[in-house]
N, C-alpha and C positions, 0 to 999 in steps of 0.2 A: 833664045828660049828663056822663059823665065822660071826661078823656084819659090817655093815656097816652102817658108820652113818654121816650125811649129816646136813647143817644149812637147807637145803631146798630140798626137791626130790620130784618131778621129776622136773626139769628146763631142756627146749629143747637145753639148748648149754651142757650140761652134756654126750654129747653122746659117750666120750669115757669113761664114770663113767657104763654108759651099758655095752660097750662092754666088757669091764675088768669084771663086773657082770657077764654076761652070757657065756662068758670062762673060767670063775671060775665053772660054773655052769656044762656048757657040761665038766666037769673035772672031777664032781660028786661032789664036794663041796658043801655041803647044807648053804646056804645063809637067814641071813634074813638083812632089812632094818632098820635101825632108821631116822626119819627125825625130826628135831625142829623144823620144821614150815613145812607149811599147801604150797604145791606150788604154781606158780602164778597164773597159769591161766590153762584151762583145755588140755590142746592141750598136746596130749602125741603122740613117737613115735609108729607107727603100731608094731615094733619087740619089744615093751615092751611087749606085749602081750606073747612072750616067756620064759619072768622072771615069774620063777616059788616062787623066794622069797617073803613072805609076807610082807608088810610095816607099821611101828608104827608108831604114832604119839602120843605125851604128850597128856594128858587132858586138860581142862582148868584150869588154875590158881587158883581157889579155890582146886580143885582136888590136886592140886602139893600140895599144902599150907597144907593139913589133910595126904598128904602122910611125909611132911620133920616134920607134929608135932607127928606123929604116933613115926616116926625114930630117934627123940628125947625123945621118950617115953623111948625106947628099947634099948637107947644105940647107935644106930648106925650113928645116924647124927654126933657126937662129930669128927670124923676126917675129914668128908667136913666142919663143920662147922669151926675146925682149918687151912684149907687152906682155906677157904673164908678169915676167919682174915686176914693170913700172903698176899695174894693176893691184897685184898682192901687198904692194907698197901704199899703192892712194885709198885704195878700198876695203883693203885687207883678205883675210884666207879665207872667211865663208862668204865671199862671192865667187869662189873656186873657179879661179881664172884657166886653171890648170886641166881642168876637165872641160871647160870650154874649149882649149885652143886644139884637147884634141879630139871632141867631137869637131869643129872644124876644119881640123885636117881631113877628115872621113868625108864629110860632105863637099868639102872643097872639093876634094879629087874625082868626085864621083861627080858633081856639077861639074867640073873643066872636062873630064871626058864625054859624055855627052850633051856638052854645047851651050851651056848656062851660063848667060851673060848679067842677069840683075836676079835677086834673091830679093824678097819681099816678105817680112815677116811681122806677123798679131801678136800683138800686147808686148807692152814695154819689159821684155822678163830676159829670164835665161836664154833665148833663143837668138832677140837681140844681142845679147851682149855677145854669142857665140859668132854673131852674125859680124861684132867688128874684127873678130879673129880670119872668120873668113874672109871679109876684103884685106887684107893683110897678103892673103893667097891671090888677088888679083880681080874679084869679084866683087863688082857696088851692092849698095845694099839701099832700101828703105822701110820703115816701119810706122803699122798703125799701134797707134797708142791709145785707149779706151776709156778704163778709167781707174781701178782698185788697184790696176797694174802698176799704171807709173804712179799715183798719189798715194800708194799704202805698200804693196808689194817689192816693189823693183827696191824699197828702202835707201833710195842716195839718188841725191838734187843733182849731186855729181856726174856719175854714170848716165843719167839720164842726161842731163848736158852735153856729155862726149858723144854719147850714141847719137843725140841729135847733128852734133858738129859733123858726125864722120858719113850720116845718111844723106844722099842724094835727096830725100825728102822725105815726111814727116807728117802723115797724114791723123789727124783726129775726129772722132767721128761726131762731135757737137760741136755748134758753139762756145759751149762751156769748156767741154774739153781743149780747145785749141787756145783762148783765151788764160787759160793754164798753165799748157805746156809753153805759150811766149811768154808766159811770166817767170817760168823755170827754167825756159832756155832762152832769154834771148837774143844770144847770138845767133839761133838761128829760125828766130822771129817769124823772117823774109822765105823759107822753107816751109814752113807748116800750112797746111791745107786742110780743109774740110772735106770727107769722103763720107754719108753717110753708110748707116749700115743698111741693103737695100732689100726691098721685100718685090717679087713680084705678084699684083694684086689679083692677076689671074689664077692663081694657085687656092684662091680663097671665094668661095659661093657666093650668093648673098642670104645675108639671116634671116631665117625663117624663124624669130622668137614667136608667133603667137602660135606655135603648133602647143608651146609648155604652156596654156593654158594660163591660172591664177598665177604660178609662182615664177617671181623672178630668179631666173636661172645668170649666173654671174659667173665668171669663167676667169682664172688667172695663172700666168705660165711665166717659171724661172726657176733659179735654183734655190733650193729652200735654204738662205741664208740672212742672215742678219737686214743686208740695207737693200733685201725686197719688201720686207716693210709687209711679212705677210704677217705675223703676230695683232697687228693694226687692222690690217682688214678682215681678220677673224673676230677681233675685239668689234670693229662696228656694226658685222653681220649680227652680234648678239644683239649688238642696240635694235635691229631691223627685227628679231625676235621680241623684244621687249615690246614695240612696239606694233605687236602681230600681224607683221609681213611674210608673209608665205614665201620661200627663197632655197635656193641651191646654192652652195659655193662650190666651185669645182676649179682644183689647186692642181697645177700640171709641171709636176719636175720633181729631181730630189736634189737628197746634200745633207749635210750635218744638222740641220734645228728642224728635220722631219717626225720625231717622236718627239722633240719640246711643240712642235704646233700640233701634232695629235694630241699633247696632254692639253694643250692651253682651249684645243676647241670643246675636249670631253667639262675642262672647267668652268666655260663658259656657257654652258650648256645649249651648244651646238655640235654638238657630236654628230647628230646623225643628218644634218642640215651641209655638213662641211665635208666631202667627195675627194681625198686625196688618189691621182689617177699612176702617179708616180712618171716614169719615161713614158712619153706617147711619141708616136712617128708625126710628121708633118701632117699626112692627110688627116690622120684619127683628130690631130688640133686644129685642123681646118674644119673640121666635121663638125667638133664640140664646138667653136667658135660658132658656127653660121645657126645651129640650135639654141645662142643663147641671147640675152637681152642686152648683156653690161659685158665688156671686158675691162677689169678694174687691177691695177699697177700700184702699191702703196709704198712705191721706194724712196726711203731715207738717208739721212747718212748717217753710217754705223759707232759703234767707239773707236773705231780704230781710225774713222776718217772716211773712212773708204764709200762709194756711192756708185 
């Protein structure tokens, strides 16, 4: 049986962390979930409802706390408890090695009873690193690593190195990306593989743009953050204004620079040309996509590096 295990599940931008789910699934691969935290907000895709996998979540923290003095009872904390040390030593305390090893024990024991032989886990983050705690407990692991994760977040060339050394493999989902991580890790070079992230294209109509008439209708979907590079593509729909182009811009996602891009479009005086839709379900973004003319992506890379 294989797991899956996540810093957070379900999060609505995770939709290709589904699809790969649920083709695992229609595969026959019995699947279950681990998540370390609780997700954000309630809003779940309608084709979740097809995952047949169950999903864990830790207890609360006194829970954890009677599980890691149980396991120090028995013997069995002594080898998370010596990669806490040697961790807290090369990484230091806010990589909180310590809360890893004992969301690990939780998952650990919950995967060895019902029959979890590889753990599989997205983005190069906390979930990994919990994940070297778990094979500690007897369980392989491997991880996709993306992009803001291991090149800005995960914060150390290091851990990212080890994580690599200790996974059974090491999937990246570009070129770019993999070209990357074997420059960061290359000891384990000879590991890393390309898995895109996968769409199926029957999910998606085909576009009907001339039903819009004159105006070009332009459609783009992510998280409104810095290196989607939507600021940019608001800036050139004005130009498309300037130059008395009849147009829609129609923005699908949230996140943090969602009222700095509402003020930048009222500035640019596109305000009423520029359609933020906020969370839409898969279909409703297949709907708007097949109505429109252009789907347009202006991602950069951010100050912080990140892309």
């Amino acid at each position: 049986m294989l797991a899956y295990l996540f810093s957070r599940y379900p999060v609505v931008s995770q939709t290709f962390c589904d699809s790969e789910m649920l083709a695992l699934e229609d595969l026959g691969v019995p699947l279950v979930v681990g998540s370390i935290n609780p997700p954000p907000d309630d809003f779940r895709h309608p084709r979740l409802k097809q995952r047949q996998a169950p999903v864990f979540y830790p207890p609360p923290g006194k829970a954890l706390e009677s599980l890691r003095r149980a396991a120090e009872a028995d013997g069995s904390w002594e080898p998370l408890a010596a990669l806490i040390a040697r961790h807290d030593s090369t990484y230091g305390s806010d990589y909180k090695a310590a809360t890893r090893a004992r969301n690990a024990l939780y998952f650990g024991n919950v995967f060895r009873q019902i029959g979890v032989n590889h753990v599989h886990v997205h983005f190069a983050n906390r979930a990994t690193h919990t994940a070297l705690f778990i094979k500690k407990m007897g369980i392989p692991f491997s991880f996709t690593a993306h992009a803001q994760d291991f090149m800005v977040d995960l914060g150390s060339d290091e851990l990212l190195g080890e994580m690599a050394r200790e996974a059974q493999f090491v999937a990246g989902v570009s070129d770019f990306s993999c070209r990357l991580l074997r420059e960061k890790c290359p000891e384990s070079a000879d590991k890393i593989v390309r898995i895109y992230n996968g769409l199926d294209p029957a999910r998606f109509v085909a576009a009907n743009a001339g039903a819009q008439g004159d105006t070009l209708k332009i459609v783009s979907v992510g998280r409104l953050i810095e290196f989607k590079g939507f600021h940019h593509l608001i800036s050139a729909c004005a130009g498309l204004k300037r130059r008395s182009v009849r147009f829609e811009l129609h923005i699908v996602g949230e996140g943090p620079w969602d009222e700095r891009l509402r003020r930048l479009a009222d500035e640019k005086d596109v305000g009423r040309e520029v359609i933020f839709h906020g969370i839409l379900g898969g279909d409703a973004v297949g709907q708007l996509l097949s109505e429109s003319h252009v789907f347009a992506l202006a991602a950069i890379v951010d100050g912080k590096g990140a892309s």
